[in-house]
C-alpha positions in Angstrom: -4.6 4.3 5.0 -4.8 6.0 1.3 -3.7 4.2 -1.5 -2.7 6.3 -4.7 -2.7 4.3 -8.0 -1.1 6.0 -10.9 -0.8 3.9 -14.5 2.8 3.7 -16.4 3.4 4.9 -19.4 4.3 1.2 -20.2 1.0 -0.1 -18.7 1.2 -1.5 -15.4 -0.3 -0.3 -12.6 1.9 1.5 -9.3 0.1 1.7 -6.2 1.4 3.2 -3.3 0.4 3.5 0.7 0.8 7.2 1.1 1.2 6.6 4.8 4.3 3.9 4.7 7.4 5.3 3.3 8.3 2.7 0.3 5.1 1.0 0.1 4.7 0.6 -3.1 3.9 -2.0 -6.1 3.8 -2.7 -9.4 0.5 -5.0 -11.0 -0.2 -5.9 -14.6 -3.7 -4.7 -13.6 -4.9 -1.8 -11.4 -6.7 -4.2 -8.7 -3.5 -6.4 -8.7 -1.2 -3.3 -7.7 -3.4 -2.6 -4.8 -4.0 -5.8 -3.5 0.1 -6.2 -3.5 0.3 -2.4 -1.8 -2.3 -3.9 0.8 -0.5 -7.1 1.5 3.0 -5.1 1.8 1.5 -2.8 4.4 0.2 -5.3 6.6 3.9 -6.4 6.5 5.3 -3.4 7.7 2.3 -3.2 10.0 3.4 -6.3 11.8 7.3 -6.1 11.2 6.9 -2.6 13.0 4.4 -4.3 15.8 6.7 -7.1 16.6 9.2 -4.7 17.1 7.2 -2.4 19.3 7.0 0.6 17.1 4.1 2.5 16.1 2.1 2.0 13.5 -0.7 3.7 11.6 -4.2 4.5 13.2 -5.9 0.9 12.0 -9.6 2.1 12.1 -10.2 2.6 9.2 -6.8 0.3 7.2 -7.3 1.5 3.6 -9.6 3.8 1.6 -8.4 3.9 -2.5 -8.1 7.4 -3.9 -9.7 7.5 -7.1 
């Protein structure tokens, strides 16, 4: 999965799963943004599993776009 970050004109940090409609967080710092994108994607990841939808490829989970 990619994750886009993208910094605020206010200063936080937005990070976003590209792959996951919605997926996306706010951090005071750039690493804290994506860690909360990861955790929120797993989420849907299992919410969606438990519910026998598809998901994602999972080979590779995330890559960060620079």
């Amino acid at each position: 999965m990619t994750i886009e970050t993208e910094r605020e004109a206010d200063g936080r940090w937005l990070a976003e799963v590209l792959e996951i409609a919605g997926a996306l967080t706010y951090g005071a710092t750039r690493e804290q943004a994506i860690a909360g994108a990861k955790a929120l994607a797993l989420r849907v990841m299992a919410e969606r599993l438990e519910q026998g939808e598809e998901v994602p490829d999972l080979a590779g989970v995330f890559s960060v776009a620079a």
